[in-house]
C-alpha positions in Angstrom: -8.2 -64.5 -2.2 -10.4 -63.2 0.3 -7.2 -61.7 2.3 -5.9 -59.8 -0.8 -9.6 -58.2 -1.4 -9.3 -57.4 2.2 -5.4 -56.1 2.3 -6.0 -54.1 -1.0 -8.6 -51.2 0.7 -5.7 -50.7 2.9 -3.0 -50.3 0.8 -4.6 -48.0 -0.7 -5.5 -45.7 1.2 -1.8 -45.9 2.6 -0.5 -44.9 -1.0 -3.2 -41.9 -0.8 -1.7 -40.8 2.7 1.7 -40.9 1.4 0.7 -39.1 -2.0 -1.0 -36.5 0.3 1.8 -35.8 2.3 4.6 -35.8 -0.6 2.4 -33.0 -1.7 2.3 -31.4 1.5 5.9 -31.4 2.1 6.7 -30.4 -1.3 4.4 -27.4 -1.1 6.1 -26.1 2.1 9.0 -27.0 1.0 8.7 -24.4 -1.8 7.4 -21.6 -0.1 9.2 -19.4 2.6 7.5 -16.5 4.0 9.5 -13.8 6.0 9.2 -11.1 8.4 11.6 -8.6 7.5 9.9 -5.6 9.5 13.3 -5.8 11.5 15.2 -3.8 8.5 12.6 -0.8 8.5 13.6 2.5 9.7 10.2 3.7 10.2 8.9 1.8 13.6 5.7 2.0 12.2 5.9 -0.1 8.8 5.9 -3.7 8.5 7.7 -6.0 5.6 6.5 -8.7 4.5 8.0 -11.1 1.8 6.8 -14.4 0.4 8.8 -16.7 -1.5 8.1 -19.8 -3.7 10.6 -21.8 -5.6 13.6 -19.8 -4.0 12.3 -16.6 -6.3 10.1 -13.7 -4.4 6.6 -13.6 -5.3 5.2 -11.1 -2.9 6.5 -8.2 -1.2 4.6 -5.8 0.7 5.8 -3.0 3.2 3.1 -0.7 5.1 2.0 0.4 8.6 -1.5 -0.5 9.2 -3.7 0.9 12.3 -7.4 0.1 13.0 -9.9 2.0 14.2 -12.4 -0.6 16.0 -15.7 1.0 18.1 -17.1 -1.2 20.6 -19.8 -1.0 23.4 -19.4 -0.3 27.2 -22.0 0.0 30.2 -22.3 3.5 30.6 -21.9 4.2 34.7 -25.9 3.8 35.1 -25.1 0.6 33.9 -28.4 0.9 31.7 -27.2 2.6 28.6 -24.3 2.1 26.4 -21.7 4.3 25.1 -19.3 3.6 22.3 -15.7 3.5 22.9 -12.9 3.1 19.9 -9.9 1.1 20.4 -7.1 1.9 18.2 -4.9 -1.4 17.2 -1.9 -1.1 15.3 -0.1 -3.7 13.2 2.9 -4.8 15.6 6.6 -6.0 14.6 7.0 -9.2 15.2 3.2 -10.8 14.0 3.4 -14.4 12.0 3.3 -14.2 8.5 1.5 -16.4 5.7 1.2 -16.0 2.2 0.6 -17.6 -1.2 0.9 -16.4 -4.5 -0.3 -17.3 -7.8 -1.0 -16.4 -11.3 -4.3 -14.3 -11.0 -4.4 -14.7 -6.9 -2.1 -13.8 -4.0 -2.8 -13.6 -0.7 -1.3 -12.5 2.6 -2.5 -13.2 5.9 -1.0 -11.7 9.5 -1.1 -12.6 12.8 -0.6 -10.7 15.8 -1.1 -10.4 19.8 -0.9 -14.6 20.1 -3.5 -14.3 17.5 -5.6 -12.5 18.7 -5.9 -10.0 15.5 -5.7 -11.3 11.9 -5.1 -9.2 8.9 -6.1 -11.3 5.5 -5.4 -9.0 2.0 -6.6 -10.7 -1.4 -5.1 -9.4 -4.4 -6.5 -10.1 -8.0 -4.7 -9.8 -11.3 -7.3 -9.4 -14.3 -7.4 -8.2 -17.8 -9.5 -5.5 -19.6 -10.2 -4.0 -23.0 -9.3 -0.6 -23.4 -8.3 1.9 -26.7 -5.1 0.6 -27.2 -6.1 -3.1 -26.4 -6.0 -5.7 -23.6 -4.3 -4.2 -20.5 -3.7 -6.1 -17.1 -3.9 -4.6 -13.5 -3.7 -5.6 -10.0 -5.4 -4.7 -6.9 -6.3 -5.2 -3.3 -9.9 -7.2 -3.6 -10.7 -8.0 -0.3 -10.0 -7.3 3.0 -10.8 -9.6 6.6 -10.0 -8.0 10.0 -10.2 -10.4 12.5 -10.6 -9.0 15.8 -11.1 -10.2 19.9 -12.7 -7.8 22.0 -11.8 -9.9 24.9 -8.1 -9.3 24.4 -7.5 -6.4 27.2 -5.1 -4.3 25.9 -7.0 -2.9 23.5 -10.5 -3.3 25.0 -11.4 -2.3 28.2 -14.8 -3.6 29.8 -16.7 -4.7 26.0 -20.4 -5.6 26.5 -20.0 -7.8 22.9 -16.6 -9.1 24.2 -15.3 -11.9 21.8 -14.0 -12.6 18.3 -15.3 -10.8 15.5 -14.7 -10.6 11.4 -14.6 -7.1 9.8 -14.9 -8.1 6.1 -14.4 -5.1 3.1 -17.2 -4.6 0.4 -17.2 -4.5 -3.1 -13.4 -3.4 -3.0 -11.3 -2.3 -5.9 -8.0 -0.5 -4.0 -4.5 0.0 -4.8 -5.6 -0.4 -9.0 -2.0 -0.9 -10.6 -0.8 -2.1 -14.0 0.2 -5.2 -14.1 4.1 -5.8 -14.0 4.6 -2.6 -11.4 4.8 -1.7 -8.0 1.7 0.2 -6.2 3.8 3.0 -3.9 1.6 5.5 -1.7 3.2 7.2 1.2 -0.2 9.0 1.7 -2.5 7.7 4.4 -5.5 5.8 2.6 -8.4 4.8 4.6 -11.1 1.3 3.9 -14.1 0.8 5.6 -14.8 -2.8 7.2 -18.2 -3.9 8.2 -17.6 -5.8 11.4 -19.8 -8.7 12.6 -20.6 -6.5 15.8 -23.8 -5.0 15.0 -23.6 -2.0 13.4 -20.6 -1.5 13.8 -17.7 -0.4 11.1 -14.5 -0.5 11.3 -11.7 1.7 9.6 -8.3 0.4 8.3 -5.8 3.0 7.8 -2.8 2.2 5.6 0.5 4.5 5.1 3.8 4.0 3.9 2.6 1.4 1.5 4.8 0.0 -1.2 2.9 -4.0 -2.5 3.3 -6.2 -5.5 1.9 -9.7 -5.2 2.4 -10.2 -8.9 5.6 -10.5 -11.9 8.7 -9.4 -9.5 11.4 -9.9 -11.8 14.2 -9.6 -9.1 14.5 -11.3 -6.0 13.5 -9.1 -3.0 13.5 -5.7 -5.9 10.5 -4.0 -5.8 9.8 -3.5 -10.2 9.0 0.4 -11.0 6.6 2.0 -9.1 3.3 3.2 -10.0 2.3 6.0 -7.2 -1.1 6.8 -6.4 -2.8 10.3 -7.4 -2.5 11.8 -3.7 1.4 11.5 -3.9 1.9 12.4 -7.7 -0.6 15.8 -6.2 1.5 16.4 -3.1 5.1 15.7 -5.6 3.2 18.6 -8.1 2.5 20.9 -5.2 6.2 20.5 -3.6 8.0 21.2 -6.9 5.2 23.9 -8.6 6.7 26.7 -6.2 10.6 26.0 -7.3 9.6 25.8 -10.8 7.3 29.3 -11.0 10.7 30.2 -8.9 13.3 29.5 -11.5 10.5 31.2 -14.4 10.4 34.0 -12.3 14.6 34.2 -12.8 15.3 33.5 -15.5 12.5 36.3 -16.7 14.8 38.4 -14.4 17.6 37.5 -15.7 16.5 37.7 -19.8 15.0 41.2 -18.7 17.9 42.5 -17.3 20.0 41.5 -20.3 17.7 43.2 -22.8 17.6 46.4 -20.8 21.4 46.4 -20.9 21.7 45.6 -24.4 19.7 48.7 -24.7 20.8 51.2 -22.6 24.7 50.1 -24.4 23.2 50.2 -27.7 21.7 54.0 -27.0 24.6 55.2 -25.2 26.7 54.7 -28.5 24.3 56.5 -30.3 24.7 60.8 -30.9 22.5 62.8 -28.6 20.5 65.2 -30.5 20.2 69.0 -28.2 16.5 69.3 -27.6 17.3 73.0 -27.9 17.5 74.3 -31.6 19.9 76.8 -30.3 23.1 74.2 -29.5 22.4 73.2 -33.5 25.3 75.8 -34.4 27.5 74.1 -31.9 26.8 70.6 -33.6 29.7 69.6 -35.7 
């Protein structure tokens, strides 16, 4: 008796283990998560895709730079002078990602980890005029940076890692069920945990939906943000006053010649009283 109250503790903790790592295994078993920043044209841009179930749940291209500032010794070695190191996301960097229903993450590694890029996305619903409408957007943002790492930073007096961590973000606001496009570059301001010190994520080239992709690796219809749709209005205003300014040509040209046939057909009266007599 006394060896199956002893035997039991153990075999249960056993059948926890194995429960734990069915769970494990079935969870990475279901999610893939690829680097596809190979089939860009633009050098710049990253792609990133993350897939659960065999079906694509996230998908998000863009070509991130930050702008970090950071102290050096000045040459009297008494003051310090601010220096700015400019890191941009490289091909190549490991990829993680998880999606769900009102959540999705992805997280990037780069420089044998030495940066680390985490986005949070939220899906939520609101009340509006016509009723309850879902969006998505960019929530929160965590730079991860190491001033230690010397391509980047030369000589740092703070040298070592550091979190630069968004505030209060609401970014990339898109309807839920489309694609957030902006080829625009967009800037968001990180307060690092370097003392008073903030640093500046730029994004470009950006085209993200971490939520309801219909079609596996198909970006669904776009929703563009107001700097492109302004830029788009500006490109085409010039060609459209253009073909106005024609076609107002063209109408008065016709009118004039309608005219001038119409008149021509007509009988000239002699301004001079005196041709009268030769009228007829």
């Amino acid at each position: 008796m006394d060896l199956r109250r002893r035997g039991f503790p153990s075999v249960y903790r056993l059948r926890v283990l194995l429960m734990l790592f069915h769970t494990i295994a079935r969870i990475t078993a279901e999610q893939e998560v690829e680097n596809l920043s190979g089939l860009s044209t633009n050098p710049e841009k990253d792609i990133f895709v993350v897939r659960e179930n065999g079906t694509t749940c996230l998908m998000a291209e863009f070509a991130a730079k930050f702008i970090v500032p950071y102290d050096v010794w000045a040459s009297n070695y008494v003051d310090l002078i601010t220096e700015q190191a400019d890191i941009s996301l490289t091909r190549g960097a490991e990829v993680k990602g998880r999606c769900g229903h009102n959540e999705s993450e992805l997280q990037v590694f780069w420089v044998d980890r030495a940066y680390a890029l985490k986005m949070l996305f939220v899906k939520e619903s609101h009340n509006a005029s016509k009723g309850p409408e879902a969006t998505w957007r960019l929530s929160k943002v965590q730079f991860v940076y190491d001033s230690s790492e010397k391509t980047h930073f030369k000589d740092a007096v703070s040298a070592g890692k550091h979190t630069a961590n968004s505030h209060h973000l609401s970014a990339l606001v898109t309807p839920a069920g489309k694609s957030y496009e902006c080829q625009a570059q967009q800037s968001i301001s990180l307060a690092s945990s370097d003392p008073q010190k903030t640093v500046t994520m730029l994004l470009s080239a950006v085209h993200i939906q971490p939520f309801d992709i219909i079609s596996d690796f198909v970006f669904s219809e776009e929703h563009k943000c107001p700097v492109d749709e302004r830029e788009q209005l500006e490109e085409t205003l010039p060609l459209i006053l253009g073909l106005i300014l024609g076609l107002v040509i063209v109408v008065t040209l016709a009118i004039y010649h309608i005219h001038h046939k119409m008149t021509a057909n007509q009988v000239q009266i002699p301004r001079d009283r005196s041709q009268y007599k030769h009228m007829g």
